[in-house]
C-alpha positions as CSV (number, residue, x, y, z in Angstrom):
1,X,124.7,99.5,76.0
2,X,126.3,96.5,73.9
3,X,124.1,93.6,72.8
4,X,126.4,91.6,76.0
5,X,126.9,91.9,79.0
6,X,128.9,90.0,82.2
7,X,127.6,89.8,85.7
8,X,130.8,89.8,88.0
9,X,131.8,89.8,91.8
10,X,134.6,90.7,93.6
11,X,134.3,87.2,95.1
12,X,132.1,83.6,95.5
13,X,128.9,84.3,97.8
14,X,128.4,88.0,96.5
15,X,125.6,87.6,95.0
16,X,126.2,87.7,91.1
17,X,123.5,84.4,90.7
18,X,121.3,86.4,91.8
19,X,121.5,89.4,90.0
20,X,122.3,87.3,87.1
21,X,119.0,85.6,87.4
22,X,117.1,88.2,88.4
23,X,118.7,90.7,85.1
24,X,117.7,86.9,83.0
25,X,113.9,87.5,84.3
26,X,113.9,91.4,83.9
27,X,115.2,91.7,80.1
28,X,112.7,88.6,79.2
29,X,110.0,90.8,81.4
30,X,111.0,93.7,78.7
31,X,110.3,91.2,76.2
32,X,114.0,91.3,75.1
33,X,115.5,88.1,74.1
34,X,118.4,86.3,76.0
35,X,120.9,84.3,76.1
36,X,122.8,83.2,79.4
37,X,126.1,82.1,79.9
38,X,128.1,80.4,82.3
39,X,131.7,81.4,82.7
40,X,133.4,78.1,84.0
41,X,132.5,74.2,83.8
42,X,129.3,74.9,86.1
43,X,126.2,72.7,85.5
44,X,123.9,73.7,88.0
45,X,123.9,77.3,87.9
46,X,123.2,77.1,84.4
47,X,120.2,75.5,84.8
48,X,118.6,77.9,86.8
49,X,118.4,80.0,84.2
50,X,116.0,78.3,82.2
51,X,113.1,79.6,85.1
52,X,114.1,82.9,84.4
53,X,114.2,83.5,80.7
54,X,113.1,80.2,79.0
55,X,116.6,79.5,77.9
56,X,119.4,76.8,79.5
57,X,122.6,78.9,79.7
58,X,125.8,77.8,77.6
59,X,129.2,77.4,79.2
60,X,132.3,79.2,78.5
61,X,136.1,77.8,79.3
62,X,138.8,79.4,78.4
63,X,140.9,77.0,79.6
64,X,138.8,73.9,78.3
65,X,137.8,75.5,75.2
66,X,140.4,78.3,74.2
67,X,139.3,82.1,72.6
68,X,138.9,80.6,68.9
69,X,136.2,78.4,70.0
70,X,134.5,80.6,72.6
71,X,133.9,83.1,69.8
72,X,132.1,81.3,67.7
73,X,130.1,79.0,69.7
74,X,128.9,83.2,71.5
75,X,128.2,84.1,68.2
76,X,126.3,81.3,66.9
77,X,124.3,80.8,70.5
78,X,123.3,84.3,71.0
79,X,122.7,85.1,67.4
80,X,119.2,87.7,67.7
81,X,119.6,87.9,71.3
82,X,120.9,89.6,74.2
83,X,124.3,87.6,76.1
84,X,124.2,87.7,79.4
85,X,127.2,86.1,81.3
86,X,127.4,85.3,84.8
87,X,131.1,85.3,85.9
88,X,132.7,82.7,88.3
89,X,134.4,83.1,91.4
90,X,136.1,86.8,91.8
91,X,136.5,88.7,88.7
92,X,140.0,87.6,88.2
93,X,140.1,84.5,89.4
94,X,141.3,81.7,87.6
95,X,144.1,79.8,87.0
96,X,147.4,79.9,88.2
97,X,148.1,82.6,85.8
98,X,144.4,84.5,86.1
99,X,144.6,84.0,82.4
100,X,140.9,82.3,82.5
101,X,139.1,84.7,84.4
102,X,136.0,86.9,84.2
103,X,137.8,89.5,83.2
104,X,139.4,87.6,80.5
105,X,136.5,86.6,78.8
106,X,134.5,89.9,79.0
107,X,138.1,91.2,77.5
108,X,137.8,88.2,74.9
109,X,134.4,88.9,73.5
110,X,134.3,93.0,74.7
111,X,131.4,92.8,76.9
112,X,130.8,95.7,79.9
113,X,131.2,94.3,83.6
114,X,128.2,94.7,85.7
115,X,129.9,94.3,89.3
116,X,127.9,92.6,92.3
117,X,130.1,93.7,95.4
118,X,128.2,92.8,98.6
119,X,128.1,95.5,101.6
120,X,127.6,93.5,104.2
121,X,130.7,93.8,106.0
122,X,131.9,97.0,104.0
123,X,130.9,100.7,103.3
124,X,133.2,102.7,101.4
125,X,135.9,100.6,101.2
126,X,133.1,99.2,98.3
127,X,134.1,102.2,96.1
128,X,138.0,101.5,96.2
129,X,137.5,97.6,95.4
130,X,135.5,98.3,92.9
131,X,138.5,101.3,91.2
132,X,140.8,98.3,91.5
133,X,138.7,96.2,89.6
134,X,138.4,98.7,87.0
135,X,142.7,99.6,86.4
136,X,143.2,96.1,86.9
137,X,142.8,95.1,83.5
138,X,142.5,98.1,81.4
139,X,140.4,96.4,78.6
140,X,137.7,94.9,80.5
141,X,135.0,98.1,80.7
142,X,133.2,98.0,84.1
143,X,129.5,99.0,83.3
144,X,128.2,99.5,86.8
145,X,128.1,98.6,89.9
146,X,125.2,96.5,91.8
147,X,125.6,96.5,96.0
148,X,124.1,93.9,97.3
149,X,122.8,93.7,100.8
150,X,122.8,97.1,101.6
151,X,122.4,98.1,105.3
152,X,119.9,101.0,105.0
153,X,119.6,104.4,103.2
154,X,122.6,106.2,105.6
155,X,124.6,103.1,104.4
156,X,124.0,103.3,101.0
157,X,124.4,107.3,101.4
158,X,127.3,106.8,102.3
159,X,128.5,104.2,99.3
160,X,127.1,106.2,96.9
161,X,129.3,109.3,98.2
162,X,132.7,107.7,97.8
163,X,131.4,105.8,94.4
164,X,131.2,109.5,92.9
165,X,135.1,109.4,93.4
166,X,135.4,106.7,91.4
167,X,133.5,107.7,88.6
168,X,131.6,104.3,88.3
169,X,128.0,104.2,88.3
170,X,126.0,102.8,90.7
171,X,123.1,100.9,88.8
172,X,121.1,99.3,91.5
173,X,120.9,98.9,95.3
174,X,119.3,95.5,96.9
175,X,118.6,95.2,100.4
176,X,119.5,93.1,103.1
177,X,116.8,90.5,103.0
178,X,117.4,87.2,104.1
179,X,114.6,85.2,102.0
180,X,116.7,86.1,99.1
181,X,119.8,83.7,99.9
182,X,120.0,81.3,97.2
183,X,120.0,78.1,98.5
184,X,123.5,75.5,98.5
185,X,124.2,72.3,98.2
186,X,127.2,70.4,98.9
187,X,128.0,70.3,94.5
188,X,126.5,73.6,94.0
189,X,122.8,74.8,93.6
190,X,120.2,72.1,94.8
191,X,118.2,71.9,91.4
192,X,115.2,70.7,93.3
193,X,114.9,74.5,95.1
194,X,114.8,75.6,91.1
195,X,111.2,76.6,92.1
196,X,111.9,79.1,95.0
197,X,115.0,80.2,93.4
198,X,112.8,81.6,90.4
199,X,110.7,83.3,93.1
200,X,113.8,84.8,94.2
201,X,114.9,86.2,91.0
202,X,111.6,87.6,90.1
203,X,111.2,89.0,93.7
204,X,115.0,90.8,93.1
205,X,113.7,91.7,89.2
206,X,111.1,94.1,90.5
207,X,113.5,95.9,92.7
208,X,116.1,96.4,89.4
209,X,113.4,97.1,87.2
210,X,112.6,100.4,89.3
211,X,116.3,101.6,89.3
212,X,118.0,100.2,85.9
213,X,116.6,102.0,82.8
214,X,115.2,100.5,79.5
215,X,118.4,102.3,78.1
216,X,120.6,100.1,79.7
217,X,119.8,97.3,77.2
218,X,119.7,97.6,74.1
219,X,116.3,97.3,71.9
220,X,117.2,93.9,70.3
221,X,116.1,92.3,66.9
222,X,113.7,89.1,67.0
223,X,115.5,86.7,67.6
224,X,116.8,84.3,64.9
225,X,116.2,80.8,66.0
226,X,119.4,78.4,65.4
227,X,118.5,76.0,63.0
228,X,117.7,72.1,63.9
229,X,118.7,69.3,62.5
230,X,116.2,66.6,60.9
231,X,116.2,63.1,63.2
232,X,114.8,61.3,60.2
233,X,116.7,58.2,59.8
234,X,119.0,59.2,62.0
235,X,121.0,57.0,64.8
236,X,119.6,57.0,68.2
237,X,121.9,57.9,71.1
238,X,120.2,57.7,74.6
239,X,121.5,60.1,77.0
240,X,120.5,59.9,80.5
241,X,118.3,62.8,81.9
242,X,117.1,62.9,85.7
243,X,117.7,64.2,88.8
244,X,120.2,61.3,89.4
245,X,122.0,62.4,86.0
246,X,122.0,65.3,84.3
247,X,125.2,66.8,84.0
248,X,125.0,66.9,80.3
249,X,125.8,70.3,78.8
250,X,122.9,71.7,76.4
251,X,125.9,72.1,73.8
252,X,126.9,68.4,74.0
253,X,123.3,67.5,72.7
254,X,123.6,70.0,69.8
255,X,126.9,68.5,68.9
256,X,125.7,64.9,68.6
257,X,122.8,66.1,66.8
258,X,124.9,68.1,64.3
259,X,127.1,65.2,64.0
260,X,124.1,62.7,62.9
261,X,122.5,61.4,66.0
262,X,119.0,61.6,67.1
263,X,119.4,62.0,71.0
264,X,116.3,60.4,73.0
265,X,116.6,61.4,76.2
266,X,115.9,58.7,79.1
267,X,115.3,58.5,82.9
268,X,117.9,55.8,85.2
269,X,115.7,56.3,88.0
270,X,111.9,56.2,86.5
271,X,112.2,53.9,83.1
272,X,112.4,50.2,82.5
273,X,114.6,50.1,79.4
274,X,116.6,52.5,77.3
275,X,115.2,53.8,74.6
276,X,114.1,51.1,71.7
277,X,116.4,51.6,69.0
278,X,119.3,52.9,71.3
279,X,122.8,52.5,69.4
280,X,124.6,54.4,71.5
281,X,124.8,55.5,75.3
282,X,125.9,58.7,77.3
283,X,125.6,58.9,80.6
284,X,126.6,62.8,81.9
285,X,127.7,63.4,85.8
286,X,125.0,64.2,88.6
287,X,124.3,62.8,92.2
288,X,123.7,59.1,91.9
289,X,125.2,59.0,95.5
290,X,121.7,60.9,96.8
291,X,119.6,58.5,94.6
292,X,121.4,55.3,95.3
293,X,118.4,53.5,96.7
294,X,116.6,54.0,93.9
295,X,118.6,53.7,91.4
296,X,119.2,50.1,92.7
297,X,115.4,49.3,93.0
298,X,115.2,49.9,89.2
299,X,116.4,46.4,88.3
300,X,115.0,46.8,84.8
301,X,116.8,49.7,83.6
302,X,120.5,48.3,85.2
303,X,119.7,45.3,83.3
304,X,119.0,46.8,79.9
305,X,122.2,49.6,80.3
306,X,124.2,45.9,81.3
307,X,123.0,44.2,78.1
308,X,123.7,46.8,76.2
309,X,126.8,47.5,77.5
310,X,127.3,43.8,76.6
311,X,126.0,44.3,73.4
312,X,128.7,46.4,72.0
313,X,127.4,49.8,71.6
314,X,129.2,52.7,72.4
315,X,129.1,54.0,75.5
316,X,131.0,57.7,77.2
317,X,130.2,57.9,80.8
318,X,131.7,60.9,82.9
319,X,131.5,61.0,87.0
320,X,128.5,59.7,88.6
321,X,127.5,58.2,85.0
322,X,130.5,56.1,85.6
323,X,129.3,55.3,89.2
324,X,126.1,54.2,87.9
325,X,128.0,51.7,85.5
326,X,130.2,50.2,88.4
327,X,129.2,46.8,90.0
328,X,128.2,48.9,93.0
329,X,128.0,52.2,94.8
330,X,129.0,52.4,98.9
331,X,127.1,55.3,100.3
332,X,126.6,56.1,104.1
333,X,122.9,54.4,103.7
334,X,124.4,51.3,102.6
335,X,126.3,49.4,99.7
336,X,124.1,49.2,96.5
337,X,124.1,47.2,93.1
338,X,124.5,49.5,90.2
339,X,124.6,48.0,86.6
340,X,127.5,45.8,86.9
341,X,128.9,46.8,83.3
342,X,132.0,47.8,85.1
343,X,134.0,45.8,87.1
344,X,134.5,46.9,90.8
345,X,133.3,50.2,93.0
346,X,132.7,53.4,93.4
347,X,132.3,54.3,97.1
348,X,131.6,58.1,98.8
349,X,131.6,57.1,102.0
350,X,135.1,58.9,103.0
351,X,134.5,61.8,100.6
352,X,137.6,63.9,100.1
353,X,136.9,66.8,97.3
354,X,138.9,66.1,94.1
355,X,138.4,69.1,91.9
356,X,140.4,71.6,89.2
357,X,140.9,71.3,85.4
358,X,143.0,68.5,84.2
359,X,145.3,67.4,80.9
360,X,144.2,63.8,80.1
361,X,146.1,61.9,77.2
362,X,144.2,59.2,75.8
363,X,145.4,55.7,76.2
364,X,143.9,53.4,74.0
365,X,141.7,54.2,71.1
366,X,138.6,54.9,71.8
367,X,134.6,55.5,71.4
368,X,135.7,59.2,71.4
369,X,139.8,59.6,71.1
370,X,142.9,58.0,69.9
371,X,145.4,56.4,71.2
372,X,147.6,59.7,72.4
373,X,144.9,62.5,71.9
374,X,145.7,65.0,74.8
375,X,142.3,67.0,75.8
376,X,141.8,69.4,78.8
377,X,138.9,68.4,81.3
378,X,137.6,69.3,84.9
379,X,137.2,67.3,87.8
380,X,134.6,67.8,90.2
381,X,133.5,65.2,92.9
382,X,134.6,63.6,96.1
383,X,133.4,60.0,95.5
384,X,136.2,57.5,94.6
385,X,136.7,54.4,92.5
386,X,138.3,50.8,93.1
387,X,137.2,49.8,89.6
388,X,139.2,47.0,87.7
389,X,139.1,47.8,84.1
390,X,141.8,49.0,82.2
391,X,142.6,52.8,82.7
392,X,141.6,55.7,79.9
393,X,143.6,58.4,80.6
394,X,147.0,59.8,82.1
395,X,145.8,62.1,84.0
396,X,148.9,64.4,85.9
397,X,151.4,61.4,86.0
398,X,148.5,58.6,87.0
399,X,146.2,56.4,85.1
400,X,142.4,57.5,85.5
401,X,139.1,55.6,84.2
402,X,138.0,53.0,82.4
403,X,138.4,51.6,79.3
404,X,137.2,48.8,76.7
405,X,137.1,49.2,72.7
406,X,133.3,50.8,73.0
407,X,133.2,52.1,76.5
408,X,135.1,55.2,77.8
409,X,134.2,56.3,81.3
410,X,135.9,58.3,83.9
411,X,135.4,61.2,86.6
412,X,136.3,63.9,84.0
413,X,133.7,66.2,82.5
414,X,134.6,67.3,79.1
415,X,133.2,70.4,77.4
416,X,132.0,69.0,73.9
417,X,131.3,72.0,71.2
418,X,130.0,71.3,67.6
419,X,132.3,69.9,65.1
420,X,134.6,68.2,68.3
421,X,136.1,65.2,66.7
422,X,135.2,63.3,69.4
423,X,132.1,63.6,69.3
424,X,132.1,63.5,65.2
425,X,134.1,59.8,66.4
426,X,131.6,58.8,68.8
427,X,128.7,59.3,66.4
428,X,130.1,57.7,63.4
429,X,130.8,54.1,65.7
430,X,126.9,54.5,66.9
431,X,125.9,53.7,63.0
């Protein structure tokens, strides 16, 4: 087996968080260490997998980030460890063209498939789906199969007879249990269930551990810690952390620390000021809408993020870290003050689901872009804004966001990787 592998599905809801967790707790059981991915822009999922093998997964885009980049920021994230991908959606879904699959990037970096199908409205038909998956796109190797839910041992009998058709192995069975569905949320995984999903994957673990072999993984070399970068003397950018707003990717923070800043990480909901010394402010995504109360009770903290905003520092806000800037936020419980550093509203109380990746030009220069940058982005929310500040972007023929010279904020997440000149930009205005 390679020193990478990528958990797929035939389709959403088959299972592959879970068997991507629970292979996450099993290889860190074996005292193998790993490093999870996330195909796609997803924050949640990637979270999880810190319970199960001590380490936040990365994201991968190929749309947002492109096969150049991908390849090295694999390399450098996994160096000394074993990469373990879990896939989004269906194996080949993507965009229009498919182009930005699964498949794709287990074809982009060569890494075996390890297929989740789910049996529980199938039997042999399993077999055939999973042959298709494998001539689909002849370079993408398909490792195995894991069935998921499996009715009972004539059922699986009878899987495992037409799989030997196929010639694909059948790694692992799970059983059809239903304390092992991973909780939802209306935005994905509810990170507060983090807790009984790790149960979950541990639970799922012991049944792999009994049917995959230690041969399947490789025996890995220690692994070689990526270096970090001294904060001594170095600016201090604040980035908000909490369950109101965390939807800050693990490789944003290493890319304002390799670009000079010392991130201090803060909490909207439970501090009174941002952090002293604070010359600069990001404020990722998250669900400000579910902590609207109190996120209004904390007067102190949307007084300190207004004077600084009035200050003059630098400021990138994406999704509900815009929300939380607006004059106010209208929820179903109510309408409720936010830090007023924005002009106007943000409201989700007709929630219509805006979401797919986007081509944004820049509009003005900025605390991140120029004036006619283009960048690729995803959207993700169903909130809306009536805010009166001069638009960012051109977003698909419209105008989206806000602007002024030191604060850029809008609903679109961005995928920031080391050495992104934006974020070089950003840091360099913080000084």
């Amino acid at each position: 087996m390679k020193d990478r592998v990528v958990v797929g599905a035939v389709a959403t809801g088959e299972g592959k968080t879970l068997v991507g967790l629970a292979l996450a707790t099993l290889l860190a059981r074996r005292g193998i260490p790993v490093q999870p991915f996330k195909v796609g822009p997803d924050y949640i999922d990637a979270r999880l997998y810190e319970n199960a093998c001590g380490r936040i997964a990365r994201n991968v885009d190929l749309w947002l980030d492109g096969p150049d980049k991908i390849r090295a920021h694999v390399d450098r994230a996994s160096r000394g460890s074993f990469a373990l991908f879990e896939g989004m959606m269906g194996l080949f879904d993507g965009d229009n063209l498919g182009e930005t699959s699964t498949a794709h990037v287990a074809a982009l970096l060569q890494a075996p498939v390890v297929l989740v199908i789910d049996l529980m409205r199938m039997s042999q038909s399993a077999a055939a789906v999973a042959l298709g998956c494998a001539q689909m796109l002849p370079r993408v190797e398909i490792a195995g199969i894991v069935l998921n839910r499996v009715g009972g041992s004539e059922h699986e009998r009878a899987v495992r007879k037409a799989f030997e058709q196929t010639g694909i192995p059948v790694l692992a069975t799970l059983p059809h249990r239903a304390e092992w569905c991973i909780p939802e949320r209306l935005l994905g995984l509810d990170r507060d269930r983090a807790e009984r999903v790790c149960d979950i994957a541990a639970a799922v673990a012991d049944v792999l551990e009994r049917q995959i072999g230690s041969e399947f993984f490789p025996a890995m070399p220690s692994c070689e810690h990526l270096s970090q970068p001294s904060t001594a003397g170095k600016t201090t950018i604040a980035v908000a952390d909490d369950p109101a707003l965390w939807f800050t990717y693990p490789e944003t923070i290493e890319a304002l620390e390799h670009a000079g800043a010392r991130v201090v990480p803060f909490s909207p909901l439970q501090d009174n000021a941002i952090p002293g010394g604070t010359r600069g402010l990001w404020l990722g995504g998250g669900y400000p809408e579910a902590y609207a109360p109190q996120l209004a009770q904390n007067e102190a903290m949307r007084r300190s993020i207004a004077s600084a905003v009035s200050s003059g520092i630098p400021v990138y806000a994406e999704c509900g870290g815009m929300m939380y800037l607006a004059e106010d936020m209208e929820t179903s419980e109510g309408v409720f003050p936010m830090c007023g550093a924005l002009r106007g509203r943000t409201s989700i109380l007709d929630p219509k689901l805006r979401i797919g990746y986007r081509r944004a030009q820049a509009l003005h220069d900025s605390v991140c872009d120029r004036a006619g940058d283009e960048l690729r982005a995803y959207e993700f929310h169903y909130a809306n804004e009536t805010l009166s500040e001069e638009p960012a972007y051109a977003v698909d023929g419209s105008r989206a966001g806000a602007w002024r010279p030191q604060v850029l904020a809008s609903f679109l997440h961005r995928h920031f990787l080391g050495g992104d000149p934006a974020i070089t930009r950003f840091v360099a205005q913080c000084v």
